[in-house]
C-alpha positions as a Python dict, from the first residue, in 0.01 Angstrom:
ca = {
    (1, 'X'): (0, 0, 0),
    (2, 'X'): (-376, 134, -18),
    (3, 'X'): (-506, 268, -331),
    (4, 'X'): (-520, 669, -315),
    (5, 'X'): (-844, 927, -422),
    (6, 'X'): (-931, 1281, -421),
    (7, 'X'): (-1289, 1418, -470),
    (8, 'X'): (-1305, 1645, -806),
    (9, 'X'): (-1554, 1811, -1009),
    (10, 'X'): (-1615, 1553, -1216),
    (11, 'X'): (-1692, 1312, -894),
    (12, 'X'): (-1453, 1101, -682),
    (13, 'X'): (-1144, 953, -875),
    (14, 'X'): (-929, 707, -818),
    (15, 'X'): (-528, 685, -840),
    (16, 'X'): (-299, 366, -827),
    (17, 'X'): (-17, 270, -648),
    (18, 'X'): (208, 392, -868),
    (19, 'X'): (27, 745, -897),
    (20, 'X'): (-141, 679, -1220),
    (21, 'X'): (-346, 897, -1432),
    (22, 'X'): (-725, 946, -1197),
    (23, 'X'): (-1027, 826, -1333),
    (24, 'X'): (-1360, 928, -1282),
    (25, 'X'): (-1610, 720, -1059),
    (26, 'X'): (-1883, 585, -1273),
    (27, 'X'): (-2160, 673, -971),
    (28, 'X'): (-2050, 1051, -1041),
    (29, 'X'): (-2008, 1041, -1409),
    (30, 'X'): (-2288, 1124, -1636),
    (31, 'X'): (-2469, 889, -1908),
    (32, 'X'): (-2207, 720, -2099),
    (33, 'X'): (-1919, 855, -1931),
    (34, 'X'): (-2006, 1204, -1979),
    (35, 'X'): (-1915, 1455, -1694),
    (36, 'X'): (-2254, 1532, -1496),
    (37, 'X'): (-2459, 1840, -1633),
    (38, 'X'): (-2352, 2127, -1424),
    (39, 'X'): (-2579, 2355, -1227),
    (40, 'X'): (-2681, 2638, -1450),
    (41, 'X'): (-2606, 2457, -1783),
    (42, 'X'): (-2842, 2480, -2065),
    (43, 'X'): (-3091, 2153, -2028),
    (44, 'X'): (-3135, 1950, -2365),
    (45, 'X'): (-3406, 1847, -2567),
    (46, 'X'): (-3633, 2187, -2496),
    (47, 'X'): (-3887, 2246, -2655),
    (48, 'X'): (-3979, 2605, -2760),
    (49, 'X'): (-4319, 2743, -2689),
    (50, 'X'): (-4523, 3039, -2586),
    (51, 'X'): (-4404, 3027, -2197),
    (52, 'X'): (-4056, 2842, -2305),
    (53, 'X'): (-3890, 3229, -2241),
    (54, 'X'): (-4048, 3147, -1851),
    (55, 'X'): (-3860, 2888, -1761),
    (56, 'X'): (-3538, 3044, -1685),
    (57, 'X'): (-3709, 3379, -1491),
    (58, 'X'): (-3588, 3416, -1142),
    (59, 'X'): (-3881, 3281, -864),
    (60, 'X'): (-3904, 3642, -791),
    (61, 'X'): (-4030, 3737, -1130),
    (62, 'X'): (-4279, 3436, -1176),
    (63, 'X'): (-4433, 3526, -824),
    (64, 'X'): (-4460, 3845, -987),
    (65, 'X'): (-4597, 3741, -1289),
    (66, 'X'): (-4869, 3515, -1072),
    (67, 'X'): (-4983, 3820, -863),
    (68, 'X'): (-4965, 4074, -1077),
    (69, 'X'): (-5291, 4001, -1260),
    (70, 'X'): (-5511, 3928, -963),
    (71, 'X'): (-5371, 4278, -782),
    (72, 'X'): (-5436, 4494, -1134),
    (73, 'X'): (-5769, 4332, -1160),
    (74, 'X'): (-5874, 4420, -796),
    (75, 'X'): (-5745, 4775, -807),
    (76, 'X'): (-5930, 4855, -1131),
    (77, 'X'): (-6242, 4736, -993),
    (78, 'X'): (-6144, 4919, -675),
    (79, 'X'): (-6098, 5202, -877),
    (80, 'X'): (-6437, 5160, -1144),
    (81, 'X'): (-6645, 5158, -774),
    (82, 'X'): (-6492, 5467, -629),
    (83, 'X'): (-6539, 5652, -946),
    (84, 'X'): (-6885, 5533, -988),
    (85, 'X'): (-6939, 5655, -608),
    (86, 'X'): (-6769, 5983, -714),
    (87, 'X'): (-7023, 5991, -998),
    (88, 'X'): (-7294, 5938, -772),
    (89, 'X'): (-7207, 6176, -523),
    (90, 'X'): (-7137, 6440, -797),
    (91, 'X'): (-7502, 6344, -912),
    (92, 'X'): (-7645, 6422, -594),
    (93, 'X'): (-7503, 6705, -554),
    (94, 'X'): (-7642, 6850, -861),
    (95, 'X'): (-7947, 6730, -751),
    (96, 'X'): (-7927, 6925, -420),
    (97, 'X'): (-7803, 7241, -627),
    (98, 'X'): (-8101, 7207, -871),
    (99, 'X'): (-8320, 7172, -531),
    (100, 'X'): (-8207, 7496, -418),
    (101, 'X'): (-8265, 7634, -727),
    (102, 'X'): (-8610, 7533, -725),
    (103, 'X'): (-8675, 7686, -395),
    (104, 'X'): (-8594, 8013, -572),
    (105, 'X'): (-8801, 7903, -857),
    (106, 'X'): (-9118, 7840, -615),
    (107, 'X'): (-9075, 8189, -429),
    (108, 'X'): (-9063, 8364, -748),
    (109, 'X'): (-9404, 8169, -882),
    (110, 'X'): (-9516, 8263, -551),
    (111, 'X'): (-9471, 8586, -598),
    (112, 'X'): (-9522, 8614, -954),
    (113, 'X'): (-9912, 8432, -880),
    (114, 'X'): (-9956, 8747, -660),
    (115, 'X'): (-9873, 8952, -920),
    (116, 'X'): (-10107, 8810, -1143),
    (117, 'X'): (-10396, 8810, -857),
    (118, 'X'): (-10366, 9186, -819),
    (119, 'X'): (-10328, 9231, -1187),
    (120, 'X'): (-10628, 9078, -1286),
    (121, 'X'): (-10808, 9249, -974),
    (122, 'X'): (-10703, 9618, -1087),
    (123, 'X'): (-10790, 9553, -1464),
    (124, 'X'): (-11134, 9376, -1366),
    (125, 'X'): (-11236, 9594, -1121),
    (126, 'X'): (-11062, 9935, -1311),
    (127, 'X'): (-11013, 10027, -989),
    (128, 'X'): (-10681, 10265, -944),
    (129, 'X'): (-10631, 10242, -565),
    (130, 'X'): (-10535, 9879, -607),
    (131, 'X'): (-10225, 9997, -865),
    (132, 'X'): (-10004, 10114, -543),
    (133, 'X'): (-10043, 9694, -404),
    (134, 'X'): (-9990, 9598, -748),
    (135, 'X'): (-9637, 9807, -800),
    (136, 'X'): (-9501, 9703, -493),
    (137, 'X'): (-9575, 9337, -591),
    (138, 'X'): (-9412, 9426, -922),
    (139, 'X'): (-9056, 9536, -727),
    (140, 'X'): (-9104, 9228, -512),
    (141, 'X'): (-9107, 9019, -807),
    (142, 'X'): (-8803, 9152, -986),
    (143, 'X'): (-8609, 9149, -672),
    (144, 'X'): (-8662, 8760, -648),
    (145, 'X'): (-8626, 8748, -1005),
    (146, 'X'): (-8331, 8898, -1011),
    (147, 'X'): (-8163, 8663, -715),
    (148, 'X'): (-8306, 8358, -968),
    (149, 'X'): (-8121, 8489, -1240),
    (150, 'X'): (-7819, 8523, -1044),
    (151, 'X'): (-7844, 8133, -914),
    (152, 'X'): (-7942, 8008, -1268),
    (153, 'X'): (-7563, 8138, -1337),
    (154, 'X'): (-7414, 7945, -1148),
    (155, 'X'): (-7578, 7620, -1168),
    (156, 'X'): (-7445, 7317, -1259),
    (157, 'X'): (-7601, 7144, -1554),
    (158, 'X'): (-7601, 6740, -1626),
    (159, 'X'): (-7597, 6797, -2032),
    (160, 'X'): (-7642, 7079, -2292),
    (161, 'X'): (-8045, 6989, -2311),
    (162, 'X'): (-8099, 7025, -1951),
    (163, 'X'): (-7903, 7385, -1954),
    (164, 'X'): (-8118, 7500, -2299),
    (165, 'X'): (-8432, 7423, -2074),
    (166, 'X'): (-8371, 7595, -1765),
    (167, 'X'): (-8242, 7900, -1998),
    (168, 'X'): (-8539, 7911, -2218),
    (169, 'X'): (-8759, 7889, -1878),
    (170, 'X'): (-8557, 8157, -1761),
    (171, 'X'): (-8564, 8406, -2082),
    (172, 'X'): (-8976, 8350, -2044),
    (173, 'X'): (-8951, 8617, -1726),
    (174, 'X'): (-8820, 8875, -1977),
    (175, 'X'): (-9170, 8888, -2052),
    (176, 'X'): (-9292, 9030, -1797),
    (177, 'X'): (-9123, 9408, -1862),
    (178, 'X'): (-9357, 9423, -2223),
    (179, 'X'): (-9650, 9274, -2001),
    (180, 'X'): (-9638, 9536, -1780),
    (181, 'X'): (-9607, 9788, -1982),
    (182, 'X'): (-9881, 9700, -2206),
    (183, 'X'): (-10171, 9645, -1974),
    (184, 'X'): (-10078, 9994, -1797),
    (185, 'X'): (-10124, 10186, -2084),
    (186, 'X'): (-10472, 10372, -2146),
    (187, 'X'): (-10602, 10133, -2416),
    (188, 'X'): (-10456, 9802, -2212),
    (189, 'X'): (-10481, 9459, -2255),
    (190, 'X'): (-10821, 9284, -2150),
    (191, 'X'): (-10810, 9090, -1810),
    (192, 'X'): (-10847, 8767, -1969),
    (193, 'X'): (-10536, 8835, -2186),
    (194, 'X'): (-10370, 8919, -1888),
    (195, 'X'): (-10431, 8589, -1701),
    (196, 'X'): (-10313, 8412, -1986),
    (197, 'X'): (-9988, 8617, -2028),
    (198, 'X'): (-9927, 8537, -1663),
    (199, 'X'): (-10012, 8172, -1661),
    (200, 'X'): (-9791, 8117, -1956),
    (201, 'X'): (-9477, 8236, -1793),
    (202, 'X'): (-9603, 8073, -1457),
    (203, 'X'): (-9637, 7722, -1698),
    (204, 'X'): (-9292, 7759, -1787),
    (205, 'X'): (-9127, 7812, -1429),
    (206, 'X'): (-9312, 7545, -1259),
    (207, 'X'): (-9199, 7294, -1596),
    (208, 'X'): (-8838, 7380, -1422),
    (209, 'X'): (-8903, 7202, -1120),
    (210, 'X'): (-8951, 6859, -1297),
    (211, 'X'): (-8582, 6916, -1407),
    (212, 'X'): (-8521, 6783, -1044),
    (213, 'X'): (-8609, 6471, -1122),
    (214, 'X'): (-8496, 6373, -1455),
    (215, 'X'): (-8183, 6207, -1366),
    (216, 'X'): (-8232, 6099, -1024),
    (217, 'X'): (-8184, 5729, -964),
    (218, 'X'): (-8296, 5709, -594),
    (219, 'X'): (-8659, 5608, -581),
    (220, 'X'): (-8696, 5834, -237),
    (221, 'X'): (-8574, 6117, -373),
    (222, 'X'): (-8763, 6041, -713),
    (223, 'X'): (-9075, 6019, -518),
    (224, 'X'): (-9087, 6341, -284),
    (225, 'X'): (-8967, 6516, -640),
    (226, 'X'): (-9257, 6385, -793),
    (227, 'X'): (-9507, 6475, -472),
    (228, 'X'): (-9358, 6841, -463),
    (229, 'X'): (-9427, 6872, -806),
    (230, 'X'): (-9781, 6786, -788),
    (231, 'X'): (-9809, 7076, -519),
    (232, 'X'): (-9657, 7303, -744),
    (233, 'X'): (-9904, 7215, -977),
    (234, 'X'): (-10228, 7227, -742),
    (235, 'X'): (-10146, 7545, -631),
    (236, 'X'): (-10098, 7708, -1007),
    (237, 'X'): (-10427, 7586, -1077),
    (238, 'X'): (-10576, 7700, -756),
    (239, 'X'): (-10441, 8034, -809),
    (240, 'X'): (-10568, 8028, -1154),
    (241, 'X'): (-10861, 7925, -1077),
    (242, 'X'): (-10918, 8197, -845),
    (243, 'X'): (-10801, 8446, -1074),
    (244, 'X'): (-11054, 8379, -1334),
    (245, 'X'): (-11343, 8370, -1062),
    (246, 'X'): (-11218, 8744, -967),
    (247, 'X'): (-11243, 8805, -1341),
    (248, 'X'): (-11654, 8703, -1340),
    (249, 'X'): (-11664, 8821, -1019),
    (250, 'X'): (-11593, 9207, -1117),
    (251, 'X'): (-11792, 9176, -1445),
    (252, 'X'): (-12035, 8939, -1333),
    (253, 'X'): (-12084, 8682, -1547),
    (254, 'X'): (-11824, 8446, -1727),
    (255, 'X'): (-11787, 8600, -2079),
    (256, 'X'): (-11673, 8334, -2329),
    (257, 'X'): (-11561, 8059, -2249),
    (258, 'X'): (-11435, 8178, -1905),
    (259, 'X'): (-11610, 7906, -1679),
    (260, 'X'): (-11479, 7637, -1920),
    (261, 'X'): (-11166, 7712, -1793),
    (262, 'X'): (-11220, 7800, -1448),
    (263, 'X'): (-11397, 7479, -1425),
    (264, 'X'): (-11062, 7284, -1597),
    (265, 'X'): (-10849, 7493, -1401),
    (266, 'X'): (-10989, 7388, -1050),
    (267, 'X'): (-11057, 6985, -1179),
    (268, 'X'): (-10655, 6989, -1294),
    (269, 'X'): (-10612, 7134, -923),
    (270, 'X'): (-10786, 6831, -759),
    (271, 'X'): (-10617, 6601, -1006),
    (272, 'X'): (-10281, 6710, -915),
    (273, 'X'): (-10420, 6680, -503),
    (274, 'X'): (-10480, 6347, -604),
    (275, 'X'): (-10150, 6278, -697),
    (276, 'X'): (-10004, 6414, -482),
    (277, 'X'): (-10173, 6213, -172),
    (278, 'X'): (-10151, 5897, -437),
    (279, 'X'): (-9789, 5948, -414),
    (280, 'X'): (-9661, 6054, -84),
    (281, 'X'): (-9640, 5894, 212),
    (282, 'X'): (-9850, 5888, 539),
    (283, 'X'): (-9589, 6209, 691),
    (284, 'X'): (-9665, 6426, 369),
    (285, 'X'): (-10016, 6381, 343),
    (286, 'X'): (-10013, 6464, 778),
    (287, 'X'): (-9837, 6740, 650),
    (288, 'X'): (-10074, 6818, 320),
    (289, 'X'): (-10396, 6799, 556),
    (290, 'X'): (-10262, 6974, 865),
    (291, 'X'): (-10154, 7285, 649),
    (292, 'X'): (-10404, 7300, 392),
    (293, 'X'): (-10720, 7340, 598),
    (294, 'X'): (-10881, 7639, 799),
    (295, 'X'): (-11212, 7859, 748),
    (296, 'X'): (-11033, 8039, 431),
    (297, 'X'): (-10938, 7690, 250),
    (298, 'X'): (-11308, 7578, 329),
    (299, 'X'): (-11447, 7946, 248),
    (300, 'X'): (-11285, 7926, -105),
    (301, 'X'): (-11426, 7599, -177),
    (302, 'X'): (-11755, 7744, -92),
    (303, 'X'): (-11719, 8053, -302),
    (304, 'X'): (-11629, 7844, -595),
    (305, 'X'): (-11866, 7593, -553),
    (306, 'X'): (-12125, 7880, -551),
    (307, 'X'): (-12011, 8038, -839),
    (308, 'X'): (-12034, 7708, -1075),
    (309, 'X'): (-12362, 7704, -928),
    (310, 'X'): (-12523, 8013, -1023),
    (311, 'X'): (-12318, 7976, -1377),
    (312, 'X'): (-12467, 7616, -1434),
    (313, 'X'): (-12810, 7793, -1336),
    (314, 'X'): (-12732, 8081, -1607),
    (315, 'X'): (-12746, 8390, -1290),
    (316, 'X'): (-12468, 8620, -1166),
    (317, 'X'): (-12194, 8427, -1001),
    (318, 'X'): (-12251, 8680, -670),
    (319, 'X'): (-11884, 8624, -583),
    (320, 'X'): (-11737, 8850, -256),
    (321, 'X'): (-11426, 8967, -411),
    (322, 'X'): (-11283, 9085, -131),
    (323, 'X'): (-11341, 8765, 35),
    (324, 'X'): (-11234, 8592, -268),
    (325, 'X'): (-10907, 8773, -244),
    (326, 'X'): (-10816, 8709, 114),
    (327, 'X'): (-10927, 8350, 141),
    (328, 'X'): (-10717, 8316, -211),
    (329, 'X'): (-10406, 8436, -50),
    (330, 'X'): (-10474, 8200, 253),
    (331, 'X'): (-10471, 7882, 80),
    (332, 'X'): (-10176, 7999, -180),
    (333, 'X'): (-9975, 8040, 110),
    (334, 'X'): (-10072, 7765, 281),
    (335, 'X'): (-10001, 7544, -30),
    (336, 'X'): (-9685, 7715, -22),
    (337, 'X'): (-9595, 7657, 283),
    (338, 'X'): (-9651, 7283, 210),
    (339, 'X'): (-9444, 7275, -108),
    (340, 'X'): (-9158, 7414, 90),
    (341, 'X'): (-9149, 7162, 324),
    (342, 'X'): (-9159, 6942, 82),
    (343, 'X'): (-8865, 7112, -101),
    (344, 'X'): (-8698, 7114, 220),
    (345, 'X'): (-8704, 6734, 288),
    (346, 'X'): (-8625, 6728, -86),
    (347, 'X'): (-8245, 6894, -12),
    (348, 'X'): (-8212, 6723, 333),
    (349, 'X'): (-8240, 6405, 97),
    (350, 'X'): (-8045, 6439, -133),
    (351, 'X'): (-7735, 6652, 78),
    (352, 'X'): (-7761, 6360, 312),
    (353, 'X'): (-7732, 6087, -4),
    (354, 'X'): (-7458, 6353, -191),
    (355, 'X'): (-7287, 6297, 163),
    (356, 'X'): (-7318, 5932, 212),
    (357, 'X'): (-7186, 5882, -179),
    (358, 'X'): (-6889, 6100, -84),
    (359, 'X'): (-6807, 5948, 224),
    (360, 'X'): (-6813, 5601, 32),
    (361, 'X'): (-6603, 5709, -207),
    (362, 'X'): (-6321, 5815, 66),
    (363, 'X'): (-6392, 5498, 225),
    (364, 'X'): (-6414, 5302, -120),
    (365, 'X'): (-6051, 5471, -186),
    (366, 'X'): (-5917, 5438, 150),
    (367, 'X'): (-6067, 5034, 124),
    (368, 'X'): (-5907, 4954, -173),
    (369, 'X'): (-5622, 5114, -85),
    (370, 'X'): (-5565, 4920, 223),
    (371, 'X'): (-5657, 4591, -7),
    (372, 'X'): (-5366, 4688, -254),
    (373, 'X'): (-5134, 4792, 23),
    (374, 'X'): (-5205, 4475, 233),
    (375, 'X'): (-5163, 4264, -88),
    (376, 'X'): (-4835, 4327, -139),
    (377, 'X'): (-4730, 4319, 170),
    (378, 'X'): (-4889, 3961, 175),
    (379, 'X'): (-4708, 3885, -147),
    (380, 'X'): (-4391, 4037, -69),
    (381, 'X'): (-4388, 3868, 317),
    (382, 'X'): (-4462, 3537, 77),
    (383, 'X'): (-4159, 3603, -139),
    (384, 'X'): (-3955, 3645, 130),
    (385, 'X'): (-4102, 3322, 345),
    (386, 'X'): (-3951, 3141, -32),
    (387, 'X'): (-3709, 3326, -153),
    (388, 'X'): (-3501, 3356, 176),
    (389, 'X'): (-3485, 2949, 236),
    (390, 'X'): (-3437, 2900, -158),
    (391, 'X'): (-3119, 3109, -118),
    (392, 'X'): (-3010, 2934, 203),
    (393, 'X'): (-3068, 2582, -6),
    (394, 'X'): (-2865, 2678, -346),
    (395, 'X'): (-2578, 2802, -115),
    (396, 'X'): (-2589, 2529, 99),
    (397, 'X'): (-2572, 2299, -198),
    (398, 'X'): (-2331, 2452, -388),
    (399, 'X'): (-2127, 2444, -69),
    (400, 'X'): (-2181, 2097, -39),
    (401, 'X'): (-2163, 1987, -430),
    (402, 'X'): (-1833, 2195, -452),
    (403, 'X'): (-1650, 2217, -85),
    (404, 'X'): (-1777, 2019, 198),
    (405, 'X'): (-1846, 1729, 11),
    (406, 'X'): (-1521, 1677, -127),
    (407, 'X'): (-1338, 1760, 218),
    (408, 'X'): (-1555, 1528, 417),
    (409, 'X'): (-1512, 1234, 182),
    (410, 'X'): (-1159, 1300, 171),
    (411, 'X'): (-1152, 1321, 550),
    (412, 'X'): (-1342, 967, 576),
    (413, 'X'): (-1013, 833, 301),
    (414, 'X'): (-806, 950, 533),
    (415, 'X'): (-967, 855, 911),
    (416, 'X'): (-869, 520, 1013),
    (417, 'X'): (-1274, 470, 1125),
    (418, 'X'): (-1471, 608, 857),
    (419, 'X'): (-1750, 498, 947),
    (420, 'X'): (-1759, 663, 1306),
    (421, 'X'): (-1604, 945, 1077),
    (422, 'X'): (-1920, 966, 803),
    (423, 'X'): (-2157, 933, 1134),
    (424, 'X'): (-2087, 1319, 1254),
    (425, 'X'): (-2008, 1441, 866),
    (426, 'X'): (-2384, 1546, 769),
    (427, 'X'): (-2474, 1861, 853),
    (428, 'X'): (-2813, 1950, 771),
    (429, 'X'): (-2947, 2237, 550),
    (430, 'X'): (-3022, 2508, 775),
    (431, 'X'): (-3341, 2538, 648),
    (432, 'X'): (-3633, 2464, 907),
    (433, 'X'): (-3957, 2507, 756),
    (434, 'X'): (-4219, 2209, 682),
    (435, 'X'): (-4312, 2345, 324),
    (436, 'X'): (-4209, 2186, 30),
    (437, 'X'): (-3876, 2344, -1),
    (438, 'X'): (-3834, 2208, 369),
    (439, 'X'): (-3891, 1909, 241),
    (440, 'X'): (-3626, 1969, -72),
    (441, 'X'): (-3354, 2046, 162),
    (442, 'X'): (-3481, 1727, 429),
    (443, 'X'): (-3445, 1510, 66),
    (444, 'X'): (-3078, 1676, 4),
    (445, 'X'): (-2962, 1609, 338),
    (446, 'X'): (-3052, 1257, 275),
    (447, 'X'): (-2880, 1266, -40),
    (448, 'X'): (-2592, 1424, 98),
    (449, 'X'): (-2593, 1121, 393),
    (450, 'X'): (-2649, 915, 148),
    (451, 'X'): (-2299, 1034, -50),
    (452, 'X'): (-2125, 1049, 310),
    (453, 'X'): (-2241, 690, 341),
    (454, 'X'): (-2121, 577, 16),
    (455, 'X'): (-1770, 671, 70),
    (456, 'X'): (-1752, 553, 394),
    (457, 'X'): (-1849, 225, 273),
    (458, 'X'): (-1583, 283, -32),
    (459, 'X'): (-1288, 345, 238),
    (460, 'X'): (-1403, 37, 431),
    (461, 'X'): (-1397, -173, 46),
    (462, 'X'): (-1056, -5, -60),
    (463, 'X'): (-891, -79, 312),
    (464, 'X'): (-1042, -468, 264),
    (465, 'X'): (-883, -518, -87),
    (466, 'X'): (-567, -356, 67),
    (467, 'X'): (-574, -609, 369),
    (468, 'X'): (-631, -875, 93),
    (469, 'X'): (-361, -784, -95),
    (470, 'X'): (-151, -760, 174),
    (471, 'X'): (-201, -1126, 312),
    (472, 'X'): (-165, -1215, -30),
    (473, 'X'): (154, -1053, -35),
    (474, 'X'): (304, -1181, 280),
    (475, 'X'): (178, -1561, 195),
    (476, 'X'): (418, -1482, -120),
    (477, 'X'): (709, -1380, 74),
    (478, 'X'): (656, -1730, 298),
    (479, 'X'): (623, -1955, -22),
    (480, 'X'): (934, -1742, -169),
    (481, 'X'): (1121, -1859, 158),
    (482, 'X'): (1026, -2187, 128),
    (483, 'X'): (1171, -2219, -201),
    (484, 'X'): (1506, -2059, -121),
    (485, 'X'): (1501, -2344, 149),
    (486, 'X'): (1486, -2616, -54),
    (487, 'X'): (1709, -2489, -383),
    (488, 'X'): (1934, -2390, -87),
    (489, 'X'): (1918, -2785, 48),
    (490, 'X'): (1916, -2878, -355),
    (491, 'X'): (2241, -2657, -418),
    (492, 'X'): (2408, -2854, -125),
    (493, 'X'): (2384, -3163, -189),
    (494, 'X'): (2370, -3175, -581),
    (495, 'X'): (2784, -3260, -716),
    (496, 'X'): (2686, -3215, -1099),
    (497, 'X'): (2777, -2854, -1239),
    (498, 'X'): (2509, -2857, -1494),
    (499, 'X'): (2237, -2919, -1215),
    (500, 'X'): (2364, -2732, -976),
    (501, 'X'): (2388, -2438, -1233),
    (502, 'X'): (2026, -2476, -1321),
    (503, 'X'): (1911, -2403, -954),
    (504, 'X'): (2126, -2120, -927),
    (505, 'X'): (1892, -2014, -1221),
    (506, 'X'): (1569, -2079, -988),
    (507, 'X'): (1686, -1844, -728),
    (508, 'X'): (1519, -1552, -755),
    (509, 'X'): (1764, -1183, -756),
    (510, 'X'): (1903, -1057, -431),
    (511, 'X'): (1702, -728, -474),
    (512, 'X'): (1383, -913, -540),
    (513, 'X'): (1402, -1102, -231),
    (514, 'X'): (1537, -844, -40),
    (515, 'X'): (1233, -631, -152),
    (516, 'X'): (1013, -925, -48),
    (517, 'X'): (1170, -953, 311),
}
């Protein structure tokens, strides 16, 4: 009869004829006999490290582990550049606010050079008629003085310096309430006094407009700051100048050291012209010479260059005051009109760069939000792609190590032609992709062909011995006849008892030859 086996979990085994205990096949066994390591066991000989703890995470949480770095990394950064453009926009913005402001501040030196124009006029001149002008300058000034005020509160400051400046420039207006007051009295102040009372506030307001451009970083908006600022300047000295040439031009003659500094104040004007056309570019000086020209500008130049000429000469300066006056205003307002502009390009500027740094901060965001969000998608479309034919793999070879395996082989046993039997056995792992873990589950199905093919060829072995042993058997059985032939022929024709006795002894048992027929 042929040699039984079953398929078991410690490989294929083997049972006898006579249903003997099964033994495990040595291709299935482990080293030495040992049952093969099971799937999930414990591997031997690790060595503990740093990373050892890794090993045994799930693919999910080492993909993790992998992306987890590079995705922090790039949202941080994400993150430092939109707060950096919210920094800048926020910076800008202040800017823009502190423009504003100075467009309040310029009105009210504006105004406040006025002031000190007719002041100086009606103390000079001692003439009373020229009080009414001056008082409704006065409420002109306090009305813009109050709206600065007002704006000053609620301006944004970059640090606790920059607010202790703009309030000290501010508290220098409170002076002008004891000013007033003390030059209208009977026993006033001198007009030279006055001027300098005046011109010391003024100083302190126009310092305010280089605020703007402390702690701008944009080298266009740094540069029209810088060219308004030289306007500002030009026209204080202008005005000042002009001022102290009303002051010799009602007493006639420069007492003290009055055309010392008329003469500074109208060389610090041209310096700060210079600057100014030094500094800005072809547009603001088309501007600068288109609005700062006329009779009056060139008048005023005339009158003052006529007055350091009869000075120099040691005669009367022979100055038309009333001329003076009206070619003064002229040119202030012309200058003023410039430095507006100029303060108006100023908050275009920086509104349009306080927009652009706000719009790329939404866009930063929305950027690196997109980035993050397509990310993990990426990574967790990646997981999937692995993770999903991974799965499909283990299942299909646990299914195979522990079910179909073991039925197909015993299925080939049992098939009288294994081999057409192990030909339509295989079925592959339904895993299709050309990656590397296609390529694991191509290698298994060879390995499980392989196993297919290795018990077909083991039925084929066991059904040869069992064809050898059965020839072997039924030569046997002929040779067994044989010999009952001739002790039959022996037992008839032998007379002696003793001899015939001792053939009866070389017959083999009934049941023993019965079991060989």
């Amino acid at each position: 009869m042929r040699p039984g086996g079953r398929w078991t979990d410690q490989g294929f085994t083997s049972t006898d004829d006579d249903g003997g205990a099964a033994v495990p096949n040595e291709d299935t066994a482990g080293v030495g006999g040992a049952p093969a390591q099971q799937p999930g066991a414990a591997a031997p000989g690790r060595k503990a490290g740093l990373f050892s703890g890794m090993r045994d995470w799930r693919l999910r949480s080492k993909l993790a582990a992998v992306l987890i770095i590079p995705t922090l990394t790039a949202a941080v950064l994400g993150a430092l550049r939109v707060v950096d453009d919210a920094r800048e926009a926020a910076e800008f913005q202040r800017t823009a606010d502190q423009v504003a402001f100075a467009v309040k501040v310029t009105t009210v030196v504006h105004e406040l050079q006025n002031e000190r124009s007719l002041a100086v006029a009606r103390i000079s001149s001692g003439n009373s008629l020229l009080q009414t002008g001056l008082d409704a300058q006065i409420a002109k000034v306090d009305r813009e003085v109050l709206d600065l005020r007002g704006a000053a509160d609620t301006l944004n400051y970059d640090d606790q310096a920059t607010k202790d400046r703009y309030r000290r420039g501010i508290q220098r207006l409170d002076a002008l309430r004891p000013l007033r007051a003390a030059f209208n009295t009977a026993n006033g102040l001198p007009d030279i006094t006055v001027m300098t009372a005046y011109s010391g506030i003024l100083d302190s307001l126009i310092e305010l407009g280089r605020e703007v451009t402390t702690a701008v970083t944009d080298r266009d908006v740094l540069r029209l700051g810088t060219s308004t600022q030289a306007i500002s300047e030009a026209k204080e000295f202008t005005t000042r100048s002009d001022a102290e040439l009303q002051i010799a031009a009602f007493r006639g003659s420069f007492p003290g050291d009055l055309l010392d500094q008329t003469r500074a104040s109208a060389s610090s004007a041209d310096a700060s012209v210079q600057a100014f056309l030094a500094n800005a570019d072809d547009d603001q000086r088309q501007l600068y010479n288109d609005t700062y020209s006329g009779p009056e500008v060139d008048d005023r130049r005339r009158i003052q260059t006529a007055a350091f000429a009869f000075a120099q000469q040691g005669d009367a300066p022979s100055i038309d005051t009333t001329a003076l006056g009206k070619d003064s205003t002229v040119s202030a307002d012309k200058l003023h009109a410039v430095e507006s502009n100029l303060l108006a390009q100023l908050k275009t500027r920086a509104d349009d760069l306080a927009t652009a740094a706000v719009n790329s901060a939404w866009v930063g965001g929305a950027v690196v939000l997109a980035a993050l969000a397509a990310a993990i998608a990426l990574m967790l479309v990646v997981a999937r792609l692995m993770l999903r034919p991974l799965r499909v793999l283990r299942k299909s070879a646990l299914d195979v190590a522990y079910t179909r395996l073991p039925e197909t082989v015993q299925a080939i046993l049992d098939d009288p032609d294994p081999v057409g039997a192990s030909k339509k056995a295989v079925q592959p792992v339904p895993v299709t992709s050309r990656d590397e873990i296609g390529e694991v589950a191509r290698s298994f199905d060879i390995v499980h062909e392989q196993a297919v093919k290795m018990a077909a060829e083991q039925a084929l072995l066991r059904e040869n011995v069992n064809g050898i042993f059965v020839n072997l058997s039924r030569r046997s059985q002929r040779l067994v006849e044989r010999q009952l032939g001739v002790i039959d022929r022996l037992e008839a024709d032998e007379q002696d008892p003793d001899h015939l006795a001792s053939l009866f002894e070389l017959r083999p048992p009934r049941d023993a030859a019965a079991a060989q027929r």
